[in-house]
Structure formats: structure tokens, C-alpha cells
N, C-alpha and C positions, 0 to 999 in steps of 0.2 A: 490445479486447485481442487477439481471433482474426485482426482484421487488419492490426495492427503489429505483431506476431509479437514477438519475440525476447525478452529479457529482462522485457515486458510482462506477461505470467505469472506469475513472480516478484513480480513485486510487487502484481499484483492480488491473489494466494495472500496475501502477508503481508499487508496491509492488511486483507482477508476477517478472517486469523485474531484481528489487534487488534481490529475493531468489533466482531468476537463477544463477545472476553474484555469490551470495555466495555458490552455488552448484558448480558452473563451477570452483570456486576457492578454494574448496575444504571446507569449511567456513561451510557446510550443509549436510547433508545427505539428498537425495531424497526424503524423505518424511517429512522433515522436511521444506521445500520449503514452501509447503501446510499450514503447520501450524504458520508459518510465515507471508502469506500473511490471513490469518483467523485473525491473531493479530491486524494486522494492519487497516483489515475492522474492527476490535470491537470497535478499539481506533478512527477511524475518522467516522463511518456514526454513530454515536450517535446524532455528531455533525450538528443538523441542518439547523444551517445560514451556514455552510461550504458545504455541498452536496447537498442542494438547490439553491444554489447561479446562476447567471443566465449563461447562457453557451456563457462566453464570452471566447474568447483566450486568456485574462490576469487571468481570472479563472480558467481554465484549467492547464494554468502553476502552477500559485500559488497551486491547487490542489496535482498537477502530484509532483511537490518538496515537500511539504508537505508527502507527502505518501513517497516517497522514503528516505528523511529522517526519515521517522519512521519507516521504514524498516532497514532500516542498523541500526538504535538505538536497534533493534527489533535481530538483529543478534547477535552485539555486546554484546546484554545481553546475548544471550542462550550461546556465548562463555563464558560467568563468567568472 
């Protein structure tokens, strides 16, 4: 994340805060949090017009949703 900089943050942060709520909500095992948020930077800093995008507040959001929606997609599956 430290070293594709831009928008990567963003969504490391969102995806951070969905594996917690499916930890906290029993939804996860502790270390599956980790592999969780690993999924979800695979699927979005690929993405280069999305993590390069310039760092407005309407990007950020759209970012920040994006990743947490693909986190809970991301949970949703490891439940089967």
C-alpha cells in the first residue's frame, strides 16, 4: 500500500474497517480479517484509473464504497 501510494489507502482503510465489523460479528476468524483485506487490495489497485484518480473528496468516497462493498462481497463468499 506504502508503495503504490495514491488512492491504495483508501481502500486498504475500508476494507481494514469491514473485516473487523465481520470479526466483531463473528462472520470471521482473526486471521482471516488479514486475508480479507489482501483480497480486496488484489481486486481494486490493479485498477489503475481508480487508485490514481486525483485526490478529491468525491474520490475518496467513491473509493472508500467501492472497497467496502468488495469487502462484504469478499466475506459473503468465504461464508459459501
Amino acid at each position: 500500500v506504502m508503495e503504490r501510494g495514491g488512492m491504495s489507502g483508501a481502500v486498504f482503510n475500508a476494507a481494514k474497517e469491514i473485516a473487523l465489523d465481520g470479526f466483531i460479528e463473528g462472520r470471521l476468524q482473526f486471521p482471516q480479517m488479514a486475508e480479507v483485506v489482501e483480497e480486496v487490495l488484489e481486486c481494486l489497485i490493479p485498477d489503475t484509473s481508480l487508485i490514481d484518480a486525483n485526490m478529491t473528496l468525491d474520490n475518496v468516497a467513491q473509493v472508500d464504497h467501492l472497497a467496502r462493498q468488495t469487502a462484504k462481497a469478499v466475506i459473503k463468499k468465504r461464508a459459501g
